[in-house]
C-alpha positions, 0 to 999 in steps of 0.5 A, a space after each residue: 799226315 806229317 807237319 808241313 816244317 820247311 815244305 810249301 804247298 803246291 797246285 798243278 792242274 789239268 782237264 780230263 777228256 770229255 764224254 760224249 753228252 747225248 750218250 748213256 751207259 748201260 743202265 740209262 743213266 748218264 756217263 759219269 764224267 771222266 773228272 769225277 772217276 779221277 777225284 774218287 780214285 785219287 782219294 787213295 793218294 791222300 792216305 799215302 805217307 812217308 817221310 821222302 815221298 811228297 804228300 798229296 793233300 787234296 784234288 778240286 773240280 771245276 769246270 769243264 772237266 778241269 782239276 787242280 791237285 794241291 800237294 806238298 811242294 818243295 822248290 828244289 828238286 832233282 831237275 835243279 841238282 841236274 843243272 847244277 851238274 851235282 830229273 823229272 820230266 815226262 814221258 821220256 821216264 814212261 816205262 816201254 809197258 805203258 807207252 804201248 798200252 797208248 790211251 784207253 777209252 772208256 766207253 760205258 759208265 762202267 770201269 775198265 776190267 783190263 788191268 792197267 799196264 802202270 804198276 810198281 814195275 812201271 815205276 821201277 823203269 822209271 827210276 832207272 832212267 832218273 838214276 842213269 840222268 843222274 851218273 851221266 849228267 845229262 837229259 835224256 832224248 833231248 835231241 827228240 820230239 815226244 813221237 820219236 822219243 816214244 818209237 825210241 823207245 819201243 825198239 829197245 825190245 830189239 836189243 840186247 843190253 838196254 844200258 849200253 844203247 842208252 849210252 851210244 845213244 847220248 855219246 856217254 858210254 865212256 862214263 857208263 863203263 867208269 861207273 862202280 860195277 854195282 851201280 851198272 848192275 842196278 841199271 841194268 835191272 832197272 833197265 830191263 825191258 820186259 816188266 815180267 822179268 823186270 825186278 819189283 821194288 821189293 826185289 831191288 830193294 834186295 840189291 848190294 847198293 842199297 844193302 850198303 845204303 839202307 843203314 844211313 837211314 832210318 827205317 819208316 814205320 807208319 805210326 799205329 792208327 787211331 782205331 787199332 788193337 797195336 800201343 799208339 804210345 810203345 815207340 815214344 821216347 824223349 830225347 836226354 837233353 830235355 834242355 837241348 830240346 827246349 832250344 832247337 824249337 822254332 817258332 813257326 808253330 803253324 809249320 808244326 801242323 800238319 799239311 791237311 790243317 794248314 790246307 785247310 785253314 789256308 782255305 778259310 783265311 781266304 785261299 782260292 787255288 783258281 785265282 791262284 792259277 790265274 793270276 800265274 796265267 796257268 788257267 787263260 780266259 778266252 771270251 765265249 764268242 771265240 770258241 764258236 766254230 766257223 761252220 755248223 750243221 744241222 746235226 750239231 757237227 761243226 769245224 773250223 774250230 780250233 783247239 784251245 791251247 789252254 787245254 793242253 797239259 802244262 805241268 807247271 806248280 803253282 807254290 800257295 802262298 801262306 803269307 795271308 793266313 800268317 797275317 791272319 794268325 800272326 796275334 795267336 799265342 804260341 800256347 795257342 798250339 799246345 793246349 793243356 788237357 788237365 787244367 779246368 779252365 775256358 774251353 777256348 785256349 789263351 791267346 793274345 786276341 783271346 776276347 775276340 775267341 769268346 766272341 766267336 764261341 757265340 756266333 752262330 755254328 756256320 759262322 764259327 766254322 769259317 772263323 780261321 783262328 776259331 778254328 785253328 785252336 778247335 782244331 788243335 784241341 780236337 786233335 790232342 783229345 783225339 790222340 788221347 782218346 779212349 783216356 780223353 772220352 769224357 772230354 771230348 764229349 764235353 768239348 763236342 758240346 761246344 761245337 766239332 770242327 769239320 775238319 775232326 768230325 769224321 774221328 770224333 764222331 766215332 770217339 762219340 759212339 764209342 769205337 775201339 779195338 782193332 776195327 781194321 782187322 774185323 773189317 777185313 775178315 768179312 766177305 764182301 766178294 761172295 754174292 748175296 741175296 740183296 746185292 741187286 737192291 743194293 746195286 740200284 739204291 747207290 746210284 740213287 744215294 746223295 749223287 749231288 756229292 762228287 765223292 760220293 757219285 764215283 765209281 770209287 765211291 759206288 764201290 766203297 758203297 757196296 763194300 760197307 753196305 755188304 759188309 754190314 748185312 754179312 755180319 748181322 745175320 739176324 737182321 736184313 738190307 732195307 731201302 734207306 740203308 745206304 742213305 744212313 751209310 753215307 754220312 759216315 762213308 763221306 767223313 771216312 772215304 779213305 778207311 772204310 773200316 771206320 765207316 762200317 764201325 761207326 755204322 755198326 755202332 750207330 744201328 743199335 744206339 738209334 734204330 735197335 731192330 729197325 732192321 728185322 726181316 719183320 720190324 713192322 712192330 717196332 716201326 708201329 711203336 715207334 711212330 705212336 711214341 712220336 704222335 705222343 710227342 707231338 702232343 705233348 709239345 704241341 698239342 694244337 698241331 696234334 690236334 689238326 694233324 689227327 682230324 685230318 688224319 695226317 697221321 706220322 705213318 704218312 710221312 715219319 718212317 723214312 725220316 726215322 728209318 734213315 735218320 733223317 738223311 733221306 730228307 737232308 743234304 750231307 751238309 745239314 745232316 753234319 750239323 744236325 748228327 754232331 748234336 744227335 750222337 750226344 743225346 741218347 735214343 729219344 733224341 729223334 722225337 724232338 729233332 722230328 717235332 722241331 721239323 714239324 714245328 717249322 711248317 706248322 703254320 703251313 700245316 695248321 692252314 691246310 687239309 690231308 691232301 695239301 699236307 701230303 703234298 707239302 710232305 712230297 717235296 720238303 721245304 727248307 728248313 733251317 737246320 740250326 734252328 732245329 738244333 736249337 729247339 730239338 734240344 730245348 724239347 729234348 730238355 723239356 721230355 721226361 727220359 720215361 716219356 719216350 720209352 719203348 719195349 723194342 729200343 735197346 736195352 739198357 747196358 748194365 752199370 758197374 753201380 750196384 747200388 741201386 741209386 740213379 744217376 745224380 746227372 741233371 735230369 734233363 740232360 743228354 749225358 743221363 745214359 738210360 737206367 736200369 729198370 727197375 720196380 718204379 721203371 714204365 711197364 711194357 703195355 700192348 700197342 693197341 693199348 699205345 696207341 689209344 693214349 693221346 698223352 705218354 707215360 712216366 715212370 714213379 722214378 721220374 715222377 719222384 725226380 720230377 717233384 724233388 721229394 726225397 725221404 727223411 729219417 726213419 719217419 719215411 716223411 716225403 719233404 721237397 727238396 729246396 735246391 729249386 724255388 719253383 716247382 718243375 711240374 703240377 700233379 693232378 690226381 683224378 681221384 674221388 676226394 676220399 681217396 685223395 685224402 687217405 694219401 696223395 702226393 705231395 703238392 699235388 692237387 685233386 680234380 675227380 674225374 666223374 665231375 672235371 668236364 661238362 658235357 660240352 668238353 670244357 673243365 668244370 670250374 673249381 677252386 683248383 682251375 686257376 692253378 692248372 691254368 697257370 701250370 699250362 706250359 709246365 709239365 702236368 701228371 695226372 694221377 689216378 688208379 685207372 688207365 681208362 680215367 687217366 687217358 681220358 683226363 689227358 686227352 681232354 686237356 690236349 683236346 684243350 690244347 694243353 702242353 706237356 701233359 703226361 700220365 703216371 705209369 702205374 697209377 698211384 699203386 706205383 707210388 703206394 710201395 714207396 711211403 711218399 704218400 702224404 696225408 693232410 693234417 686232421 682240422 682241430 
């Protein structure tokens, strides 16, 4: 959208007709209400820009079907030039076409086929009547009321020169006759009655008068979209006179946004377009005992009620007043609105109240996003980031960290997983015309999707839907619709009504990154493989609750599958799944695990009190979860599980690096911007699921064990030494060897417990001279290390029986740390 400069924010309003309450469509459901239709298909206005058009910015429902439309408003207009005698009032600028069409009424839940008579032909009707206003000087059917303007003209088709009766008909054909020859010919063209031999804008555009016109102006090209395969930079140029440019800057910083931010922090400092109107008696209260009618009969038919006068259509616009968010931003620097990117400094720019910015980076999420000036420098980095990107992807990334404003996350959210190219173009090169196998399926889950969301619940919306969706299945062949698809497109669908080649590329690009093959005509393996690797999770995290959900057999096959097959948003309104997604799409593939264990550990009491069939009840209908908190814990999970622990055959393989040399990455271990790396000798091997899912505890790789214990290799001596960055060792190694075994050569640090004598018959650890130490690791992540996978499993799974947290077990068993030359052996006794 443009800057909103010396322009004002106006609101207008009106009701759309009511439906019928007791009457249903075609498929059983309930009408959707006419107020609804309207704000989906208005949404299309909002992508319409042009230096000389005025900008709508958004549309609100109320109540009893009422809408307010809030759009760019200038205070004087055409009708102001008129008066002055230097237009625009309906319906007497209604093209012939459109008046003889009268009101149309839809009368199933579906919309209309018939074409819509209004049109770019319409419009150039009605361009002819504000340009004749204009040569003349004067309103036109002034002397008219609305029904005998309209039957006015309808006749005009009985004529000969449409123009010329205009004329006789106001007394004003002397003037008509005075005017230049082209400027009457434009008229007549505009003023053709016929629409099919009416001229089109493009055709009139053609005409003499704006042949000799066109130049004065410069001609408008819309800048290069975010996403596209064109140069967002090949049209910048900076004017000569840098100096002269430094001069002509106005101070008003906020009119350089533009008019969707302003909008929208206009909302957040306070702005309430309802009270607006009130207070400018545009909406009139009435007490509900006058409405009722005087007479009513036992069918429900009334009368002698009369028409609310409220209801009828005023045009009027209401100016928005900025003052209050002025007054909010007044202590807001200027360099507040042009952050510098390369500096190395605070994430938060300068500003005069800059300790109370700092302040608000650490309130909680819901908090800072209706924080106005939070918001407003969030917004403004966003944005600069943004136009940068891909150049400015690391930043973003770093920056998302923090938070994502709400009004960028539908942009960053693609930056994040990496779209680019010419995204449109792809788009609009698939079909999503031509009938397919699942469009019936499709057809029934989308009225089942999110329809709390008005947006989402129009036939608008439906449409947008259908598109993507089949869009999606037409381009992967090899995988197929599954229930839960749609609720995984909505999301992206909601941030991205107006571009939906946005929402399919996100879409496109989120599929592989979390849910590789879940999709497959056959995916019963991978959604078994999945669901073992999270019971391990819950083990390893919390192996009390592990426990009890597996003696009462309340196994994840019960309740996990649409939670992962759907990312969480069949469980979850948009607005939770915005929160939870913004920190989701900065950690890799595990992150799911830890967001489902953090639910988990929500109702764990709940769930600790209770038995199978309570438990699935209490599955049925989820209770409230507070979805900050589950943020909070998921990542403090996610930072607390080894990256192999959640290793999988069937997630997607990991994409070749441009580093060759074999090192791993040097980010922090537990960390989110760790990609998942290349396999190697020491990498986790694939075993067969039933093998899976007879291990309680997950599996490391030897690389994670070596990261984990932060031994490295010294000179040529291959002697393993700790490293001394980290006073405090991050785990404990148990080997479960024999005693000789464990003295020819064991890891360093670790200790040796044998398998054959570490439990008594009663399950409980034998007491020896390493108990305490594992007692005191208990919380810290344990490794047991043996040379058989039966023993190592066994070993792991008594410790969780014992309700031990993060337990593991070495992939490979020691033979994978032989090869290495970590092995220490103890020092002979003199």
């Amino acid at each position: 959208m443009f800057p909103l400069k010396d322009a004002e924010m106006g609101a207008f309003t009106f009701f759309a007709s009511a439906l019928p309450h007791d009457v249903c469509g075609s498929n059983g459901l309930p009408l959707t209400p006419n107020s609804i239709k309207i704000l989906g298909r208005f949404q299309i206005l909002k992508t319409i820009t042009h230096p000389r058009l005025c900008q709508y910015v958004d549309i609100s429902r109320g109540k009893h079907e009422r809408l307010v439309v809030v759009a760019e408003h200038c205070e004087r207009n055409l009708e102001d030039l008129l008066r002055e005698r230097k237009p625009v009032r309906y319906p007497s600028y209604l093209a012939p076409e459109v008046i003889a069409q009268g009101i149309l009424k839809t009368t199933d839940h579906m919309p209309s086929k018939k074409p819509l008579p209004s049109g770019p032909k319409s419009d150039v009707w009605s361009l002819g009547i504000i340009l004749f206003e204009l040569c003349v000087g004067r309103k036109l059917f002034q002397s008219l009321d609305i029904s005998e303007r309209l039957k006015f003209l309808l006749t005009l088709d009985c004529v000969d020169d449409t123009l010329i009766v205009l004329a006789e008909e106001h007394g004003c054909l002397d003037i008509i006759k005075e005017l230049p020859e082209t400027v009457t010919d434009l008229l007549k063209k505009c003023l053709t009655f016929h629409p099919s031999k009416r001229l089109s804008p493009d055709e009139l555009m053609k005409d003499k008068v704006f042949s000799e016109v066109s130049p004065l102006y410069t001609h408008f090209t819309k800048p290069a979209s975010l996403f596209s395969s064109s140069l967002r930079c090949a049209d910048l140029t900076l004017p000569e006179d840098i100096s002269q440019l430094c001069k002509d800057i106005n101070n008003d910083y906020l009119a350089e946004r533009s008019i969707e931010e302003v909008y929208y922090l206009w909302c957040l400092a306070g702005g309430d377009l309802e009270k607006e109107l009130v207070n400018k008696e545009i909406i009139r209260s009435k007490p509900p005992i006058c409405t009722l009618p005087n007479f009513l009969f036992e069918d429900g038919e009334s009368f002698g009620q009369g028409r609310d006068r409220s209801s009828l259509l005023d045009d009027t616009t209401v100016t928005l007043s900025l003052c209050q968010l002025r007054n909010r931003l007044k202590d807001v620097g200027g360099e507040a609105f042009y952050p510098l990117l390369e500096d190395d400094q605070s994430n938060l720019p300068h500003s005069n109240s800059n300790n109370e910015l700092s302040a608000a980076a650490t309130l909680p999420l819901i908090i800072r996003e209706k924080d106005t000036e939070y918001q407003l420098n969030r917004i403004i980095l966003f944005d600069r980031l943004l136009k940068a990107y891909p150049y400015k992807k690391n930043q973003i990334w770093k920056e998302a960290r923090v938070d994502i404003p709400p009004l960028m996350r539908g942009l960053t959210w693609a930056a994040l997983l990496g779209v680019e190219g010419a995204i449109h173009a792809k788009y609009d090169t698939i079909d999503k015309d031509t009938p397919i196998p699942t469009d019936r399926q499709i057809e029934v889950d989308i009225p089942r999707c999110h329809q709390y969301d008005e947006l989402l619940s129009s036939p608008e919306g439906h449409a947008k839907f259908r598109r993507v969706l089949k869009a999606w299945v037409v381009s992967h062949p090899d995988l197929v619709y599954w229930q839960g698809l749609d609720s995984l497109c909505a999301p992206f669908l909601y941030l991205n009504f107006n571009n939906e080649a946005l929402a399919y590329a996100c879409m496109s690009a989120f599929i592989p990154k979390y849910l590789y093959n879940f999709f497959l005509k056959d995916n019963s393996h991978v959604i078994q493989e999945y669901l073992t690797v999270f019971s391990q999770m819950i083990a390893f995290h919390d192996p009390e609750l592990s426990n009890h959900l597996n003696e009462i057999g309340f196994i994840p096959d019960l309740y996990a599958i649409p939670w992962f097959l759907t990312m969480f948003t069949h469980v979850f309104p948009l607005h939770k799944i915005f929160h939870l997604w913004d920190t989701l799409l900065l950690g890799n593939s595990s992150f799911p695990f830890c967001i489902g264990v953090a639910i988990l550990q929500q109702l764990r009491d709940r769930l600790l009190a209770n038995g199978f069939n309570e438990c699935i009840l209490l599955f049925s209908d989820l209770p409230e979860i507070d979805i900050e908190r589950c943020v909070r814990e998921s990542i403090n999970l996610f930072c607390w599980t080894p990256k192999s622990a959640t290793y999988r055959q069937h997630a997607q393989p990991p994409k070749p690096t441009s580093d060759s040399s074999g090192v791993r990455s040097s980010a922090p271990y537990f960390s989110s911007e760790c990609p998942d790396p290349p396999k190697t000798d020491l990498s986790r091997e694939s075993i067969p699921l039933n093998d899976l899912k007879s291990e309680v505890s997950p599996r490391i790789s030897a690389e994670d064990l070596i990261d984990l214990c932060e031994l490295t290799v010294t000179g040529h001596f291959k002697t393993p030494t700790k490293k001394t960055k980290s006073s405090k060792p991050k785990l404990l190694v148990v080997d479960i060897r024999n005693s000789e075994d464990f003295i020819r050569g064991h890891i360093s640090g670790s200790i040796n417990i044998p398998f054959s004598a570490a439990f008594t018959a009663e399950g409980e650890l034998t007491q020896g001279p390493y108990t305490a130490m594992l007692q005191n690791f208990k919380g810290k992540v344990i490794v047991i290390v043996g040379h058989m996978a039966k023993h190592t499993a066994e070993f792991a799974a008594h410790l969780v029986k014992m309700k031990y947290p993060r337990i593991c077990i070495l992939d490979g068993g020691i033979n994978k740390i032989k090869p290495t030359g970590l092995l220490t052996v103890p020092s002979p006794q003199i």
